[in-house]
C-alpha positions as a printed Julia matrix, in Angstrom:
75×3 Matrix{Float64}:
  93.86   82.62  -22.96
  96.37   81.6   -20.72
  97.0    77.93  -19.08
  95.48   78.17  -15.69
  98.87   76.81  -13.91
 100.26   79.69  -15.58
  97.62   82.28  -14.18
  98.07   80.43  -10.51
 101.71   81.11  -10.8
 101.3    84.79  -11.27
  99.14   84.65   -8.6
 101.38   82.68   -6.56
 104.56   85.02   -7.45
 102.2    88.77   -6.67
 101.71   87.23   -3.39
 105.21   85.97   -2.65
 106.39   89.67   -4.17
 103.55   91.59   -1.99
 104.89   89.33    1.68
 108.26   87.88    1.48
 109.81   89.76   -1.54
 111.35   87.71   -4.99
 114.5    86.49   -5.85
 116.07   87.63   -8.95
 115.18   84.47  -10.83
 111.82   84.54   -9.53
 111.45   88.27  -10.67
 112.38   87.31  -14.28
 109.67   84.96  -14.23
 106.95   86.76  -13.47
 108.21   89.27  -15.89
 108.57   86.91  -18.61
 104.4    85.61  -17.58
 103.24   89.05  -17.1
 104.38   89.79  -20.76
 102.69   85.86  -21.71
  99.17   87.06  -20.31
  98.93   90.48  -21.36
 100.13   89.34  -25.12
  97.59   86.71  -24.63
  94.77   89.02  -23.34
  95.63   91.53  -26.18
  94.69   88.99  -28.69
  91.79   87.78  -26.83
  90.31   91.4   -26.91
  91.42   92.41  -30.56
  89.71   88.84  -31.54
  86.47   90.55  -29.51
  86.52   93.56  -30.76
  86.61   92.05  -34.6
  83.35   90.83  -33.9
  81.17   93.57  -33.3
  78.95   95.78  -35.05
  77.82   99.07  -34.11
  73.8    99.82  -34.34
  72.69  103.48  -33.6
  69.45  103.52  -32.3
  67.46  103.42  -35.68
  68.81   99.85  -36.41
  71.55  101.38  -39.01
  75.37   99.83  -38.84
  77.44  102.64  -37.8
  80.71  100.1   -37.5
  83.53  102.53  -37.88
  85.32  101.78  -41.65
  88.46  101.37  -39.91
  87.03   98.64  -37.86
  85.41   97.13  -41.07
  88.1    96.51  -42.81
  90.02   94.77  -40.15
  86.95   92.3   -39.91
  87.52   92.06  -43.88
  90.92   91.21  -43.38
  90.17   88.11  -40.94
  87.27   87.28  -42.92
């Protein structure tokens, strides 16, 4: 995940944006941080989701093949 200075400055520039408006300089950087976290949180997630297994209710692994093979892959 992200630094947490870099989360606070997000947070710092959506409220500057939201009362007092951004300069062009400060627009590019919360751009170029928005990008940062949500590449960042992408990653997080896909690293999640290679993790699981799916059970149906009878206790047999009904993990999609697709999803199988990417957990292969990292294996």
């Amino acid at each position: 995940m992200l630094p947490q200075h870099k989360i606070d400055r997000i947070n710092e520039l959506a409220r500057k944006s939201k009362s007092d408006g951004l300069d062009p300089k400060e627009k590019e950087e919360q751009q170029k941080l928005r990008k940062e976290y949500l590449k960042a949180f992408r990653g997080d997630f896909k690293n999640q989701l290679r993790t699981i297994k799916v059970v149906d209710p009878e206790g047999n692994d009904v993990t999609p093949e697709k999803l199988k093979n990417e957990q292969k892959r990292n294996h």
